[in-house]
C-alpha positions in Angstrom: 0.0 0.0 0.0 1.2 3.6 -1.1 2.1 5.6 1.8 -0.1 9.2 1.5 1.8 12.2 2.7 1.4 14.5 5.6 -0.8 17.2 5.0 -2.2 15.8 1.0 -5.1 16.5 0.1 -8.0 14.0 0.1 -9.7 13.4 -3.0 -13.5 13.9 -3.4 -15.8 11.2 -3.0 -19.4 10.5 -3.0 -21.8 8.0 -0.5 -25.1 8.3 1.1 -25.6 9.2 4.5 -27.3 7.6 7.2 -30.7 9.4 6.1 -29.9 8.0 2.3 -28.9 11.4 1.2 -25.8 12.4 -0.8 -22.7 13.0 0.9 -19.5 14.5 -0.8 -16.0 15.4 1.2 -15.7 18.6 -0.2 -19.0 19.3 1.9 -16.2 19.5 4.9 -14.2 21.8 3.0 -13.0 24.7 5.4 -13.5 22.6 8.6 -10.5 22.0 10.3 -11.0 18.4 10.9 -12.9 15.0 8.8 -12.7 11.8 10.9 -13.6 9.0 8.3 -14.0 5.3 9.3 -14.6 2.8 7.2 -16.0 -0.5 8.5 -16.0 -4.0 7.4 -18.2 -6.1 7.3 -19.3 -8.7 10.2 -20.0 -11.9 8.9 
């Protein structure tokens, strides 16, 4: 896996919300902090 350097900019993505509505990261822009987590599955 590539290592991603301090400070680079995320690119923009798109997913639904919890509600089923459109979510895009550049909706945080100017916010000093985005906490993403990305679960797996539990099977």
């Amino acid at each position: 896996m590539p290592q991603v350097a301090i400070d680079a900019v995320a690119p923009d993505f798109l997913l639904k919300d919890h509600r089923g509505e459109d979510f895009t990261l550049s909706d945080l822009r100017g916010r000093r902090n985005a906490l993403l987590v990305f679960n797996r599955g539990f099977t």
